[in-house]
N, C-alpha and C positions, 0 to 999 in steps of 0.2 A: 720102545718102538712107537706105541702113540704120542708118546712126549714129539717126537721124532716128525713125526705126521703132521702133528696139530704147527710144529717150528716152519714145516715145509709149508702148510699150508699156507702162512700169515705172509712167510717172506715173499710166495706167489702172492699174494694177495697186495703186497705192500710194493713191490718192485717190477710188476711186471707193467707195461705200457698201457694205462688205460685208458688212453684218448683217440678217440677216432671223427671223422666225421660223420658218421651214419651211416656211410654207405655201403656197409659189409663187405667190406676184403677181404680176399683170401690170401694170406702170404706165402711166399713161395710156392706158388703152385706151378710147378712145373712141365707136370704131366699128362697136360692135355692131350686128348686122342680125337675127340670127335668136335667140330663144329656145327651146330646147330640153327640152322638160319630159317628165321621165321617171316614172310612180311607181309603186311598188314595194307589193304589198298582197299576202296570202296570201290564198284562195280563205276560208278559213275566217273570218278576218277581216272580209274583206271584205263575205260574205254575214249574217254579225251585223250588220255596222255600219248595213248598208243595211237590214236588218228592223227594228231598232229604232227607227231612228233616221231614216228610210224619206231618204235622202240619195241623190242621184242619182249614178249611178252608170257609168261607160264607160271599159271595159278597165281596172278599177282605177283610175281617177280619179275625182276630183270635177266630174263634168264642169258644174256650175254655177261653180265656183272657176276652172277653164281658161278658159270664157264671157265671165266678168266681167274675167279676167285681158287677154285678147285685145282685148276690147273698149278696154280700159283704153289700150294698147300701141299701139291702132290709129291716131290719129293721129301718131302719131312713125316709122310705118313701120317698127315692128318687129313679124316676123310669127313665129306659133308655130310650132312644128314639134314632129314627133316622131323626127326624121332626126338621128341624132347622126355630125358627119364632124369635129367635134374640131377645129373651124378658129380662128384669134384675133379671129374677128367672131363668136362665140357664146358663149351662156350657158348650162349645161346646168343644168337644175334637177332638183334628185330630191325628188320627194317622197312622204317613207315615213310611210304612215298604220301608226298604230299604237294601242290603247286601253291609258287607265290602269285604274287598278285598280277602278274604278267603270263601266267601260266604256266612259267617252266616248271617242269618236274625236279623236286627236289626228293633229297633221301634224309632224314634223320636216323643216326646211327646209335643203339643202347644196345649195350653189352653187359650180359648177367653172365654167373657171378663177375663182378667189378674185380676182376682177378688181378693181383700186383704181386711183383717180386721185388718193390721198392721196400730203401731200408729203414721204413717207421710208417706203423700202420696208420699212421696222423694222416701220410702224405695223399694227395689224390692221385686215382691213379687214369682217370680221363678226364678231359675238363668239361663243362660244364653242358655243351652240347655240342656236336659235332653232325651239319648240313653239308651237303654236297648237291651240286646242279647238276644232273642228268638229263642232258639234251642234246647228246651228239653221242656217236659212238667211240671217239676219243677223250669224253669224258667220262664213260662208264667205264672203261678199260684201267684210267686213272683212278676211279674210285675201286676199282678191284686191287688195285695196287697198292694205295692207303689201307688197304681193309685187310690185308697181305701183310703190311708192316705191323698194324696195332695186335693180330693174332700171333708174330714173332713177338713181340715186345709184350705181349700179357704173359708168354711161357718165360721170360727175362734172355731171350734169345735178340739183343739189341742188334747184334753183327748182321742178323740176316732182316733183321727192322727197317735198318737203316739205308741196305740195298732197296728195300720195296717205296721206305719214306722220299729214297734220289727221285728213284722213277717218279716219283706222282708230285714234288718238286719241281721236275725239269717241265711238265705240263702246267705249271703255277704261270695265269697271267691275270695281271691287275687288271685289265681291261677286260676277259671275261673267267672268271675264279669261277673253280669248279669246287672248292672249298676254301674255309676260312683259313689263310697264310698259316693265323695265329694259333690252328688248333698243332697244324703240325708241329712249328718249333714248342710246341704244347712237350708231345709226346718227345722230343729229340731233348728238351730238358730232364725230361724224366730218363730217357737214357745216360744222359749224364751222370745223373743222382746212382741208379746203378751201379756205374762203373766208378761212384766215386769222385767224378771230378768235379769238384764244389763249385770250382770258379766259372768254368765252360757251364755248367746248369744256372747259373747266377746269372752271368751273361744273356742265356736263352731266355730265360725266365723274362727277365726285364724287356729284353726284346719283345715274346709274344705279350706281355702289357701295353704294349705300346701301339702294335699292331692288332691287337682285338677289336672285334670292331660294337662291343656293346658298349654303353654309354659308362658303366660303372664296371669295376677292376672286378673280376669272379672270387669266391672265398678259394678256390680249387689254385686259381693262378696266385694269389697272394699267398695261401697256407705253404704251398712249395718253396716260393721263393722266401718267404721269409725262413721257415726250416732253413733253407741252404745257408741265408746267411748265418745261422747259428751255426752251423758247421765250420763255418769261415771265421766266429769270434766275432760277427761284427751282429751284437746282440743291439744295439740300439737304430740300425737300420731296421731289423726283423720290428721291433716294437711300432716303429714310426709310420714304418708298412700298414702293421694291421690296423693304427691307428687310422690313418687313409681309409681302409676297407670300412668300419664302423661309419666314420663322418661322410661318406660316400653314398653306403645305404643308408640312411637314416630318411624317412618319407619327407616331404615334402608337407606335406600336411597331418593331420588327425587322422585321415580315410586310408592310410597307408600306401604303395602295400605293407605289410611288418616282415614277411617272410625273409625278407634280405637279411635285415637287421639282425633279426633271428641269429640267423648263420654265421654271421659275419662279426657277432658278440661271440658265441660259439666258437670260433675258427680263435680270435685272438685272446680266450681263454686257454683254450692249447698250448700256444706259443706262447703265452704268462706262466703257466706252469712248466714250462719248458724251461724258464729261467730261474725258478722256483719262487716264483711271487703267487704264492698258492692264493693267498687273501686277494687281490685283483681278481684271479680267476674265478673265486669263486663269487664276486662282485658282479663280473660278468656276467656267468652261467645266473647269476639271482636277477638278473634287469631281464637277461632271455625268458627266465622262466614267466616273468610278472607279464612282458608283453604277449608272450602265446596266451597264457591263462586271462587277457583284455581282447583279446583278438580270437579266441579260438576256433572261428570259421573262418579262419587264414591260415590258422597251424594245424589242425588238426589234434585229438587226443592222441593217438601215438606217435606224433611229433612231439608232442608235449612229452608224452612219459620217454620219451630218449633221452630228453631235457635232460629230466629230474634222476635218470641215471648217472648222464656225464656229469652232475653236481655230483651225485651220490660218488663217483670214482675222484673227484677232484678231492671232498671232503677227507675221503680218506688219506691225505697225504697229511692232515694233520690231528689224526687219530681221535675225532669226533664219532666213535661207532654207534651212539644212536640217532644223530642227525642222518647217518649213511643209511642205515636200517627203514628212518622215515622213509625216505627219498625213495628206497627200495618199494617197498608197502605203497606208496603215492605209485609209483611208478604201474605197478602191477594192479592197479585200483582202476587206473585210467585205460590199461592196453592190457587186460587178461591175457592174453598169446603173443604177448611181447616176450620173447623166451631170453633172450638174454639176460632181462631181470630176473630171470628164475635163478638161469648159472651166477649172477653177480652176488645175490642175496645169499644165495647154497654155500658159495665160496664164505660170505661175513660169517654164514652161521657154523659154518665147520671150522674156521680159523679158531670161534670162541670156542668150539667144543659142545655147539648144539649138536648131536648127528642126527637127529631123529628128522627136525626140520630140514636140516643140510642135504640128506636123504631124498628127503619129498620131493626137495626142489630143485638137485640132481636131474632125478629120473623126469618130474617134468618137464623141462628145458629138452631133455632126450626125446619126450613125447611130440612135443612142439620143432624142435629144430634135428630129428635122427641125422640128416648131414650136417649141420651147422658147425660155424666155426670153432667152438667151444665144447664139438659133441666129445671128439677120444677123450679133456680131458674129463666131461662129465661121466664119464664111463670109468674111466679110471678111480674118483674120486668116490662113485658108487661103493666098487671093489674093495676101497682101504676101509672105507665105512663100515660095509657090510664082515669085515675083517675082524675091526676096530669093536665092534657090536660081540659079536661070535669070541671075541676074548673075552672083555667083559663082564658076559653071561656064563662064562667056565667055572 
C-alpha cells in the first residue's frame, strides 16, 4: 500500500500539467452562485462624472449597469451581492471607474478568482485588460450585457455567453466603441476552445491580434492561439508566434520596461515544453529568471519566486530532483506565503519518501491557501501521510 502511494504520488508529480501563467485558475468551476461586485471610484471622480455626464449613481456604482446586470443573471439564479467571503461559488468583480483624458468615464473590468473551464490550465482565460466607455445610457446597458456574457462563459456556460456577447456586438461601433472589438472576439475564441473547435478559435484568435488595439501582441492572445495551433498539428506556427511575442517585447533600451519580456519568455517556455523541447524551455524560464533578479524593482520578489517555480516544474520533466528542490527552497526564500511552493515542494518530498517534510508543508500550504487550488489535494495527501506514518510506527 505505501509502495502504492509513493508510485501515485511521482506519476502526479510527473504527468500532471504544470504550467500556468500565474494567474490562478480555477478549473472547471462550475458552480457559481453568488456575484460579488465591488467598485472602487474616488469622491472627486465620482462627483464630475455624475455632473457631467448626469449617470446614476450608488455608493460609487453605476447603479443602472448593477440593474441591468442582476436582471440579466436573474434567471439562472445567480444573485448579486456586495458580501465578499471568498468562497469557490463566487465571482468577485471590481469595477474601477476611471476618465480618459477627455473625461469620459471609463470602466476597467477584473474578475477574481480568474475562473476557466478551458481545456489546459496554460490557457488564459481573460485577456489582458478589459475598458469599457460609459457615457450614455445605451452604453451602460451594453456593458451590462458583456458583463452578462463573460459570467456565462466563466460557469463554461458559452450558449447563454454568446446571446449576451450578440447583444453588446450589435451596439459595437468603430466610430464610438464602448469597448475594445478585440476583447470580445477575445472571449468568443475562448468559447471555441471549449467547444473544441480548433479551427473557428484559430480564426478568432488571429482575428482579435489584429484588431487589438495595443502596440504589441498580449502573452494572453498569443498563449491561446498558439495552444490552438498545437491542437491543429500546426506546431511551427505556434513556435513562430511566440517567437514574435519575445522579439516584440524585448525594451527598446537598457531602462526597460522588462515586465513584458518577462512574460512573454515565460508564455513561450510553456508552449516549448508543450512540444517537448524541455532544454529551450528551461533556457527560457533561466533568461526570465536573470532579467527579474537585474530588474527586480520591475518584477518584484514574488514574481520572481513564481519564476523559479515554473523552472522548478519544467525541471522536472527531466528528472533533475535537486535542481527542482533548489528552485523550491529559492522560491520560498524570496515569498515566505507563496503557498503553492509549499504544495510543489510537499509533493517532490512525499514522491522521494520524505513524509515528515512532505507533512509540514502539506499543512502549510493548507495554512496559507485553506480554499486554494491545490487545498482537497493537500488534505488528502495529509491523510495518506498521516496513514503511511501510523503503519510504520505499529
Amino acid at each position: 500500500m505505501v509502495v502504492w502511494m509513493l508510485i501515485r504520488g511521482l506519476l502526479i508529480l510527473l504527468f500532471s500539467t504544470p504550467f500556468s501563467l500565474n494567474l490562478g485558475y480555477l478549473q472547471a468551476q462550475t458552480n457559481i452562485q453568488s456575484i460579488v461586485v465591488e467598485c472602487q471610484m474616488t469622491p472627486p471622480v465620482r462627483d464630475t462624472i455624475a455632473a457631467i455626464y448626469r449617470i446614476p449613481l450608488e455608493a460609487g456604482c453605476f447603479a443602472d449597469v448593477i440593474d441591468q446586470l442582476s436582471s440579466n443573471l436573474a434567471p439562472q439564479q445567480v444573485q448579486l451581492s456586495d458580501n465578499t467571503s471568498s468562497t469557490k461559488t463566487q465571482i468577485d468583480i471590481t469595477l474601477r471607474y476611471d476618465a480618459d483624458i477627455h473625461g469620459v468615464p471609463l470602466i476597467q473590468l477584473t474578475i477574481l478568482p480568474e475562473v476557466s473551464t478551458l481545456p489546459s490550465p496554460i490557457l488564459a482565460p481573460h485577456p489582458h485588460s478589459v475598458w469599457f466607455y460609459a457615457n450614455s445610457p445605451s452604453a451602460r446597458k451594453t456593458i451590462a450585457d458583456f458583463l452578462s456574457g463573460i459570467v456565462f462563459y466563466a460557469q463554461g456556460n458559452c450558449e447563454s455567453a454568446k446571446q449576451f456577447f450578440t447583444l453588446a456586438q450589435e451596439n459595437y461601433s468603430e466610430d464610438d466603441p464602448i469597448f475594445g472589438i478585440s476583447d470580445l472576439i477575445f472571449y468568443r475564441g475562448n468559447c471555441a476552445l471549449i467547444s473544441e473547435d480548433f479551427e473557428l478559435a484559430a480564426e478568432l484568435f488571429e482575428s482579435e491580434l489584429i484588431f487589438d488595439d495595443s502596440s504589441l501582441p498580449t502573452p494572453e492572445s498569443s498563449m491561446n492561439l498558439a495552444w490552438t495551433y498545437l491542437q491543429l498539428n500546426q506546431e511551427d506556427m505556434a513556435l513562430a508566434l511566440m517567437d514574435e511575442l519575445v522579439a516584440e517585447a524585448a525594451p527598446d533600451d537598457s531602462d526597460g520596461p522588462y515586465r513584458l519580456l518577462v512574460n512573454a519568455l515565460e508564455a513561450r517556455a510553456q508552449i516549448q515544453a508543450l512540444t517537448f523541447d524541455y532544454d529551450a524551455a528551461i533556457t527560457d524560464l533561466d533568461d526570465a529568471i536573470d532579467i527579474a533578479e537585474d530588474h527586480i524593482f520591475q518584477i518584484t520578489q514574488p514574481r520572481l519566486a513564481e519564476l523559479y517555480v515554473q523552472r522548478a516544474q519544467h525541471i522536472l520533466l527531466i528528472y533533475e530532483w535537486d535542481r527542482v528542490l533548489a528552485d523550491y527552497n529559492t522560491a520560498i526564500e524570496l515569498a515566505p506565503d507563496y503557498a503553492d511552493a509549499y504544495y510543489h515542494r510537499g509533493l517532490l518530498f512525499y514522491t522521494q519518501g520524505v513524509r515528515e517534510d512532505a507533512l509540514t508543508d502539506f499543512a502549510h500550504y493548507l495554512e496559507l491557501a485553506p480554499d486554494g487550488e491545490f487545498a482537497d489535494d493537500a488534505a488528502q495527501y495529509i491523510a495518506d501521510i498521516e496513514t503511511q506514518l501510523s503503519l510504520l510506527n505499529e
